[in-house]
C-alpha positions in Angstrom: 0.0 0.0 0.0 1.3 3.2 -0.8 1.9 5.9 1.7 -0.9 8.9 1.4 -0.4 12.1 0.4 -1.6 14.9 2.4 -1.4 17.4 -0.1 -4.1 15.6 -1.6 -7.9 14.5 -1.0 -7.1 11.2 1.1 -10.8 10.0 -0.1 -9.4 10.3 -3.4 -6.1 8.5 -2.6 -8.2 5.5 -1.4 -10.6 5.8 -3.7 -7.4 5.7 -7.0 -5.6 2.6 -4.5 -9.2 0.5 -4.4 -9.8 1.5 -8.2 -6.2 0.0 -8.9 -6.9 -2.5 -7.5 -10.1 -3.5 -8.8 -8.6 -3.0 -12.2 -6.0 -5.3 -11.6 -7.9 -8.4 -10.6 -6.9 -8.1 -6.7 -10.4 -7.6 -5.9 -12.3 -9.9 -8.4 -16.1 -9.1 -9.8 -18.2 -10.3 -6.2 -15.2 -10.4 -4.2 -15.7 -8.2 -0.8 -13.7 -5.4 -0.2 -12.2 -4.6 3.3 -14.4 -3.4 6.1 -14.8 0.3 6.6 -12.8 -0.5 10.3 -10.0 -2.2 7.9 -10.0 0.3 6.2 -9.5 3.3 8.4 -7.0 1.3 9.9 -5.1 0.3 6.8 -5.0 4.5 6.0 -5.1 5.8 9.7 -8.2 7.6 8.2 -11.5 8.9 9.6 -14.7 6.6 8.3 -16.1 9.5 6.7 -13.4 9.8 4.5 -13.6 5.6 4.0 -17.0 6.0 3.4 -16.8 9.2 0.8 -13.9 7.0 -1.4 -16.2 3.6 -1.0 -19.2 6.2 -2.2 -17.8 7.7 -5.2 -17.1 4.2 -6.0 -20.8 3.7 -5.8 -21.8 5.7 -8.1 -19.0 5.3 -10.8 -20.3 1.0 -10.9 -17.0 0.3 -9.5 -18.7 -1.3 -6.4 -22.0 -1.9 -4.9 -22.9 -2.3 -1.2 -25.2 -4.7 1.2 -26.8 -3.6 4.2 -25.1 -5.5 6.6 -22.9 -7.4 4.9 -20.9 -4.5 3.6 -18.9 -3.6 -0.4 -18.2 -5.9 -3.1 -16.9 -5.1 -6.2 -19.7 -4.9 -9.3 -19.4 -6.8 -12.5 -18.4 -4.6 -15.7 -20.9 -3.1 -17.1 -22.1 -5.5 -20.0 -21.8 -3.6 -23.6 -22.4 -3.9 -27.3 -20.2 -2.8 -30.5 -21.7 -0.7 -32.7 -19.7 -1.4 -35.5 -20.9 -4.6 -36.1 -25.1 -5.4 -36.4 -26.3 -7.8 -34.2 -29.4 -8.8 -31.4 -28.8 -8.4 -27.9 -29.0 -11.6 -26.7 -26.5 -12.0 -29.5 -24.3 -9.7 -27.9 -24.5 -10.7 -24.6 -24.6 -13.8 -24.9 -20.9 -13.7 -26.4 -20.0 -12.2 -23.2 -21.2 -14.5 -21.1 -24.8 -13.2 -19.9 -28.1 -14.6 -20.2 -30.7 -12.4 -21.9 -34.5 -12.7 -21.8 -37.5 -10.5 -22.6 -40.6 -9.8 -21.3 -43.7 -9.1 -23.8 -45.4 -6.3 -22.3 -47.7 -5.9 -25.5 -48.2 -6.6 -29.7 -50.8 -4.8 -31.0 -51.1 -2.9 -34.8 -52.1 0.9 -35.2 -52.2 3.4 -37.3 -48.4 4.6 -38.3 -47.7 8.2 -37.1 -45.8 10.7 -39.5 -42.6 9.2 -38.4 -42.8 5.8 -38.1 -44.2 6.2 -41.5 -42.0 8.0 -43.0 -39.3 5.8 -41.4 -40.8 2.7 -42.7 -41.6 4.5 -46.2 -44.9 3.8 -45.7 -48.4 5.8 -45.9 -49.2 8.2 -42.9 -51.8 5.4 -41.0 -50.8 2.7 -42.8 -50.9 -0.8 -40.6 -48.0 -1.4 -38.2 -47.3 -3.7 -36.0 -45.6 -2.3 -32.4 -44.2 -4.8 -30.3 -43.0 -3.7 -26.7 -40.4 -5.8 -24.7 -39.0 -5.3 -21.7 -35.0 -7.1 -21.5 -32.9 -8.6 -18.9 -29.9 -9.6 -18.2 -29.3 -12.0 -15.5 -32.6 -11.6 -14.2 -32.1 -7.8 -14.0 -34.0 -5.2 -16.6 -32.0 -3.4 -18.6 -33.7 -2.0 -21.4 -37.4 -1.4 -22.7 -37.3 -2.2 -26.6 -40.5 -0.9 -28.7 -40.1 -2.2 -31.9 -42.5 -1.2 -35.1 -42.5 -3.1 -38.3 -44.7 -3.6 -41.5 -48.2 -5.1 -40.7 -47.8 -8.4 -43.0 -44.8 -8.8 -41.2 -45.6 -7.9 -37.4 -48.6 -10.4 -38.2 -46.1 -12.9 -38.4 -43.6 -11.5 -35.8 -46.6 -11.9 -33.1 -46.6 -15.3 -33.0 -43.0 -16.0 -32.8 -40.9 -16.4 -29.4 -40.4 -12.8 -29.2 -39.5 -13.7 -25.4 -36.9 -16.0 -25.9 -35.2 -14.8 -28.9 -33.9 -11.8 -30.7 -36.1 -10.1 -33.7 -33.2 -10.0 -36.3 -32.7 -14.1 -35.0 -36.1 -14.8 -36.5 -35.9 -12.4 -39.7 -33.0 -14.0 -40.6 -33.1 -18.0 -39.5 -37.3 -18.2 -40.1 -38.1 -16.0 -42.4 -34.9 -15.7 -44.4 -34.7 -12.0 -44.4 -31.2 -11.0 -45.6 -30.0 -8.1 -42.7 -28.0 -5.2 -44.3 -27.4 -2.0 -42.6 -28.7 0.3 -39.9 -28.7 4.0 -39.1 -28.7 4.9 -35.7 -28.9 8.1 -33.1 -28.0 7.8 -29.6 -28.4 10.5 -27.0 -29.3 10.7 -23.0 -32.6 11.3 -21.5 -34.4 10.9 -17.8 -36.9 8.0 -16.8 -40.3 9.2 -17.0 -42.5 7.5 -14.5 -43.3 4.2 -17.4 -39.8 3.8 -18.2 -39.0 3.8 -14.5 -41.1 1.4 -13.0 -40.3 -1.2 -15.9 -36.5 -0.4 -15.4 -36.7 -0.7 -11.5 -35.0 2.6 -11.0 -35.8 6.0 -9.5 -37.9 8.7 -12.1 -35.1 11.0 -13.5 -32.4 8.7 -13.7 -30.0 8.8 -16.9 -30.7 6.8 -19.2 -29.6 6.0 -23.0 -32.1 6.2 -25.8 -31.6 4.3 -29.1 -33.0 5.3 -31.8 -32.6 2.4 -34.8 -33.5 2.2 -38.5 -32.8 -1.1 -40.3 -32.6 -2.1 -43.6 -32.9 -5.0 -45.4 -29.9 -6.2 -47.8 -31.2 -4.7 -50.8 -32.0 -1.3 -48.9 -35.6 -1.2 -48.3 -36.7 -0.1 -44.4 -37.4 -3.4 -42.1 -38.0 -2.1 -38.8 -37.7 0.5 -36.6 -36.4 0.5 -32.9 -36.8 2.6 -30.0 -34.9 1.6 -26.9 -33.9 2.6 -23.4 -31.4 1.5 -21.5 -30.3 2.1 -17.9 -27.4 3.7 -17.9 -26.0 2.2 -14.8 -25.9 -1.4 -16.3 -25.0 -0.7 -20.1 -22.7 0.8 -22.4 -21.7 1.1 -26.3 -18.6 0.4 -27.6 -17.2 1.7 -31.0 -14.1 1.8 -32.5 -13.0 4.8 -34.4 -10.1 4.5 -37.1 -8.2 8.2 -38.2 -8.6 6.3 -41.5 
């Protein structure tokens, strides 16, 4: 352990040391961290200066606490690439995780200006809107609403949209060749729906998805609007100069 600083923050010294060492495998995803007494005794600190560097821990992901039991150390967050299109359960299931969704509803409408105009279809022309809830590891992580085509949502609703990933059954059932997608990302806050099927508090961050996809020979397929908690997900996307 290295010797503290006093010219600076000692929360943050302890906080950088329990970081490192997070990083570098010493503390292990679940593994406990020491005590708060261990601590203060290992720095010859105060426990609210334990208990600030264990709290911006907190709320980085680094760590997550249990009353009474005391800090462990939280699993990275899970992520998918962006360069490269795929499900989710696709994604996560490369990384180890177990996806699942929950069908909160199917039902067709009338397509609104921009799902229409997304879809290159007629303003109230038949769609088919089909709302999921995700989870990973028994957690939610994202609501998916998904609107497609009538002919083909008619067919989409009775698949197993709750065990399997949309672009899964395009592809392997209906042998619908994937080709691109355009998407938009940006942050929002949970409204009171999106919170309560998230399981977090209204206001909290989280990222909305916003994706178009095409079919191989460039004609619109369907059209995705998601939101994920921004506590238990990321992108990732690699950028070349060239």
């Amino acid at each position: 352990m290295p010797a503290l600083n006093t010219a600076q923050p000692l929360h943050g010294q302890i906080r950088d040391w329990l970081r490192g060492k997070i990083l570098d495998g010493s503390y292990p995803p679940d593994s406990k961290l020491p005590s708060e007494q261990a601590l203060m005794a290992q720095f010859s600190v105060s426990r609210i200066t334990v208990r600030h560097a264990l709290g911006v821990l907190a709320q980085e992901g680094q760590v997550f606490k249990v009353a009474g039991k005391g800090c462990f150390v939280a699993k990275p967050k899970p992520a998918q690439a962006l360069a490269r299109l795929e499900g989710f359960a696709e994604a996560m299931r490369s990384q180890g995780y177990q996806a699942y969704n929950r069908v909160v509803s199917v039902q067709t409408l009338a397509a609104n200006p921009a799902v229409a105009h997304a879809l290159a279809l007629a303003e109230g022309d038949a769609v088919v809107e089909i709302r999921r809830v995700r989870y990973l590891d028994q957690q939610p992580v994202s609501v998916d609403v998904t609107y497609v085509h009538s002919p083909l949502g008619e067919r989409l609703a009775g698949a197993d949209l709750a065990g399997r990933d949309i672009f899964d059954i395009l592809e392997n059932d209906y042998q619908i060749a994937l080709g691109y997608a355009q998407l938009s990302i940006d942050a929002v806050s949970a409204d009171s729906g999106l919170a309560a099927q998230l399981d977090v508090a209204v206001g909290a961050p989280l990222i909305h998805l916003e994706r178009m996809t095409y079919r191989k020979d460039g004609q619109p397929l369907e059209l995705d609007d998601i939101h994920y908690r921004g506590d238990r997900f990321r992108y990732r996307l690699r950028i070349d100069r060239e």
